[in-house]
N, C-alpha and C positions, 0 to 999 in steps of 0.2 A: 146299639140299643139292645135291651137285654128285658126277655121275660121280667124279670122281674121288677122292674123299674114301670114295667105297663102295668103291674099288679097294684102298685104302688098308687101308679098315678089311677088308676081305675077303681082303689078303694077310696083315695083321697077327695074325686068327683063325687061317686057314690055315697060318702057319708057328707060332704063339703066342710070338713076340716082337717087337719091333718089331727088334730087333737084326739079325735074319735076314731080316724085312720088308727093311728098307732095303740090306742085300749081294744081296737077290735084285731090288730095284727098283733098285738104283745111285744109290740120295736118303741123303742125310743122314737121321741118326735125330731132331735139330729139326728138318728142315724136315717129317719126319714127324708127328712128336708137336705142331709147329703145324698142321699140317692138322686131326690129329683132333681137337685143340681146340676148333676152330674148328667143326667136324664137332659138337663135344659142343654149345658154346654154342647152336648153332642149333636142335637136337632137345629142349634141356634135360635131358639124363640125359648120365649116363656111357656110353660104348659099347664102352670098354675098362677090364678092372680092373687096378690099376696095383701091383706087389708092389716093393719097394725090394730 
């Protein structure tokens, strides 16, 4: 787990999209959504719910 990937998930909550996440972090919404991936593999759960 890595600082940053908490920043991540902690704007992602915070704004509740990753859409808005990444216009207020200035990231791409992949390089976002691999973070949290990566974020998810490591903890084994989901740590965002994902609606299409």
């Amino acid at each position: 787990m890595n600082l940053h990937a908490l920043r991540l998930f902690h704007v992602i909550s915070s704004t509740g999209s990753v859409t808005r996440a990444s216009e207020m972090l200035r990231i791409s919404q992949p390089a976002i959504t691999a973070q949290i991936k990566k974020f998810e593999q490591e903890q084994n759960r989901a740590a965002i719910q994902r609606i299409a």
